[in-house]
C-alpha positions, -999 to 999 in steps of 0.1 A, spaced: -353 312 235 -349 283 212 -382 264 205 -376 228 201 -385 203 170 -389 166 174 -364 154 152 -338 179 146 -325 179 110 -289 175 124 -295 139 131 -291 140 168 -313 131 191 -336 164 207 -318 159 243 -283 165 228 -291 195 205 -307 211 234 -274 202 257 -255 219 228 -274 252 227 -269 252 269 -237 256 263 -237 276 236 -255 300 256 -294 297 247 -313 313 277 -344 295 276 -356 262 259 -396 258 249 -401 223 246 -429 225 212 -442 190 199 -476 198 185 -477 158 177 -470 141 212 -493 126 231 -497 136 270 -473 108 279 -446 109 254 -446 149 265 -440 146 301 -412 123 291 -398 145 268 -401 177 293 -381 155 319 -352 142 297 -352 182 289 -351 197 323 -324 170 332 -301 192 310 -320 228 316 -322 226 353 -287 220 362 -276 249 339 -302 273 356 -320 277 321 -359 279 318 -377 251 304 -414 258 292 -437 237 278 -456 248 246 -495 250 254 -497 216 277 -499 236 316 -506 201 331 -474 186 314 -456 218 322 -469 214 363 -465 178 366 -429 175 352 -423 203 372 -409 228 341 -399 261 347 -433 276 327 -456 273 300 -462 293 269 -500 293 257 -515 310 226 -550 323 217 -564 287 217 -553 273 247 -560 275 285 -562 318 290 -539 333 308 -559 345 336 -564 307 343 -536 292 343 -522 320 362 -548 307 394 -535 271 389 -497 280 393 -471 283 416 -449 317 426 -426 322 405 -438 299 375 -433 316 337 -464 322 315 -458 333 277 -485 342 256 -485 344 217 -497 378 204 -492 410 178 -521 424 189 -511 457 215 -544 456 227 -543 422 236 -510 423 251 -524 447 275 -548 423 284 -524 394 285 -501 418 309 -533 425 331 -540 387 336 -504 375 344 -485 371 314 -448 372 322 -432 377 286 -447 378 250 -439 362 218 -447 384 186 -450 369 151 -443 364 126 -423 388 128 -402 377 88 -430 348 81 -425 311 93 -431 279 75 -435 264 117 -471 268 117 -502 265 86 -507 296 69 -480 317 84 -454 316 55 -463 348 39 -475 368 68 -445 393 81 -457 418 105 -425 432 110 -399 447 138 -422 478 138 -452 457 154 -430 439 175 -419 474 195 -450 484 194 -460 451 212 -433 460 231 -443 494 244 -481 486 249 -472 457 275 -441 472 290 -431 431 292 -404 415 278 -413 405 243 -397 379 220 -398 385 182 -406 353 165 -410 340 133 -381 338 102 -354 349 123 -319 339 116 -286 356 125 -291 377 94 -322 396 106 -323 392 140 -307 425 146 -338 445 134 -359 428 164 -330 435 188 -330 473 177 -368 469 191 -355 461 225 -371 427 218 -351 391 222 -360 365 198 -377 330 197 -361 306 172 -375 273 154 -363 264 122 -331 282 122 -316 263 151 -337 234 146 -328 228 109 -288 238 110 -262 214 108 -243 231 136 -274 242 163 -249 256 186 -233 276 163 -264 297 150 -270 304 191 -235 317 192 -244 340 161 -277 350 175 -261 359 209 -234 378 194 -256 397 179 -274 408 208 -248 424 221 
């Protein structure tokens, strides 16, 4: 899953770094602007699914489940401080994706029992994406054991680049990726390594 900045550092505009990691293979695109207002949201999620939906690759929406539902993305991922999970489950339709953000095993239990359809766990090397992250590393070791307490499909996240996303894959885990995509001068060509990798 790549997870989407603003302003990639690349230059280009967001809607053709994301048509670029389409094609380069990326199986899932969470539009993340932690800035936007509602309006300038929605209009980003339907430039984006312009270029997701044809392709048959899932578009959610970072934390926002009434931009997610009214531009009629593919899903939503929340975290510990939005909407819960149980919620939003009752206020969407078959078949729509909920992610929830945790490293917890308890709590993915929980997030499982409510109607969590996938997990992201981090951070999993330490990220400078979020306040107060960038020298907490919980490791591949948490992110199987999220793994095995859910019985989801987990995504590590956090640090990851093509030269340690291999020790989340040996989890059974995919990965989530921000900065590494987001800040390379070739985006496609990290999704290529990633992917490779995976293998």
């Amino acid at each position: 899953m790549v997870l989407t900045h603003p302003q990639p550092a690349c230059g280009r505009p967001l809607e053709e770094v994301v048509a670029e990691c389409v094609r380069a293979g990326a199986t899932a695109i969470q539009l993340r602007d932690k800035t936007a207002g509602s309006r300038a949201l929605f209009a980003a999620a339907t430039r984006l699914l312009a270029i997701t939906a044809p392709a048959g690759v899932p578009l959610v929406v970072n934390d926002r489940l009434d931009v997610s539902l009214a531009a009629g993305a593919d899903g939503v991922h929340l975290g510990p401080n939005d909407l819960p999970v149980g919620a939003a489950r009752t206020l969407a339709p078959p078949g729509f994706l909920i992610g929830y953000s945790t490293d917890d095993p308890d709590e993915a239990r929980r997030a499982r029992a409510a109607g969590a359809d996938y997990l992201g766990v981090g951070a999993v090397f330490g990220t400078r994406s979020k306040p107060g992250l960038a020298d907490e590393a919980i490791g591949p070791d948490r992110v199987r054991a999220v793994l095995d307490a859910s019985r989801l499909p987990c995504l590590g996240i956090g640090g990851i680049t093509p030269d340690n996303a291999a020790s989340v894959y040996a989890t059974g885990a995919g990965v989530a990726v921000l900065s590494a995509v987001m800040s390379a001068p070739d985006p496609a060509r990290v999704v290529r390594d990633l992917l490779r990798l995976a293998r």
